[in-house]
C-alpha positions, 0 to 999 in steps of 0.5 A: 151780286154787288153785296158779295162783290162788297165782301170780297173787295173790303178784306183787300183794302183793309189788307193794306190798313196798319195793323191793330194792336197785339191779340191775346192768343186766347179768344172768349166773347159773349154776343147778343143779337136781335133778328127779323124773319121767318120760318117756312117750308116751301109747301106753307100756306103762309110764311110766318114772320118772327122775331130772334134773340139770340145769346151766344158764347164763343171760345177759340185761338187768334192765329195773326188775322184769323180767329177759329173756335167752337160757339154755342147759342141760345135763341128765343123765337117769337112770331109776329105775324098772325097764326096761321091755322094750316101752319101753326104758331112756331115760336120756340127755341132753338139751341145749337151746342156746338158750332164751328166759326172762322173770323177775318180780323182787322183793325175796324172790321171783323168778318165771321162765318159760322157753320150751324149743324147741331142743336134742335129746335123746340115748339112751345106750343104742343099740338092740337091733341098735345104732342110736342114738336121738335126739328132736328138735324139743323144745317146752316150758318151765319155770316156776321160783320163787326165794327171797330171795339169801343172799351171791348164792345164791338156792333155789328150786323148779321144774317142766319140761315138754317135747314132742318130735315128731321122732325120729332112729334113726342119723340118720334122721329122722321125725315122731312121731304119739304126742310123747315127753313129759318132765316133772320138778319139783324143787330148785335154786340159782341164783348170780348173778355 
């Protein structure tokens, strides 16, 4: 509760900071993230831990303090934790197209939300009688926090969560009773051109 409380309060005291130079009109930037947590249904024996790396590109309008746009990301999926054979390995990758993103921009803090609902998540490994598994339909987002530019790079923290409520095995589809959830946290940078 005092973390949203944090995310609340920060905007408005930082309302009352100078505000930084002129923005282009125009926003484009790249951003790299490394992430830590897991992928699970709620019915998993085991709730296997992975980790993430994820490249994206961004492309939008700033509008005063405000910036909106579309993304795209890409993102490797390694697990860490042992493979659980009621479970299954779920490293893989998963790519979401097209994705809507509003930002909070002030002078040494930028905030972002970003809404995730497009894109599939792609098995590496097939099936024990080799059919390849993809989860579809995801439903998410991400929340990230940026830090003041040095020379157009900017650090920062973020936190993922995604819902996927389709399942495809060899391009056969189905609707899942129990979501496939993924959900990570981690660093990242952001360059904007």
């Amino acid at each position: 509760m005092s973390f949203f409380f944090l995310v609340l309060l920060v905007p408005q005291i930082l309302l009352a900071a100078p505000a930084s130079k002129k923005q282009r009109r125009i926003l484009f930037d790249v951003t790299a993230l490394l992430g830590y947590g897991s992928i699970k249904t709620s019915t998993d024996a085991a709730s296997p831990t992975i980790g993430s790396f994820t490249l994206g590109v961004a492309l939008g309008v700033n509008i005063k303090r405000f910036s909106v746009g579309l993304g795209y990301d890409y993102r490797i999926l390694t697990q860490h934790s042992d493979v659980d054979t009621t479970v299954g390995n779920r490293r893989g990758n998963f790519t979401s197209p097209l994705s809507f993103f509003v930002r909070l921009n002030f002078e040494k803090v930028k905030f972002g939300f970003m809404l995730i609902n497009s894109g599939q998540y792609d098995l590496m490994n097939a099936t024990i009688d080799g059919k390849k598994v993809t989860y579809l339909k995801p439903s998410g987002f991400r929340f990230t926090v940026n830090f003041k530019n040095f020379k157009k790079v900017s650090p920062g923290l973020f936190y993922e969560s995604v819902d996927f409520s389709e399942k495809s095995v060899d391009g056969v589809s189905s609707v899942m009773t129990d979501k496939l959830n993924y959900g990570n946290y981690g660093l990242g940078v952001r360059y904007e051109f």
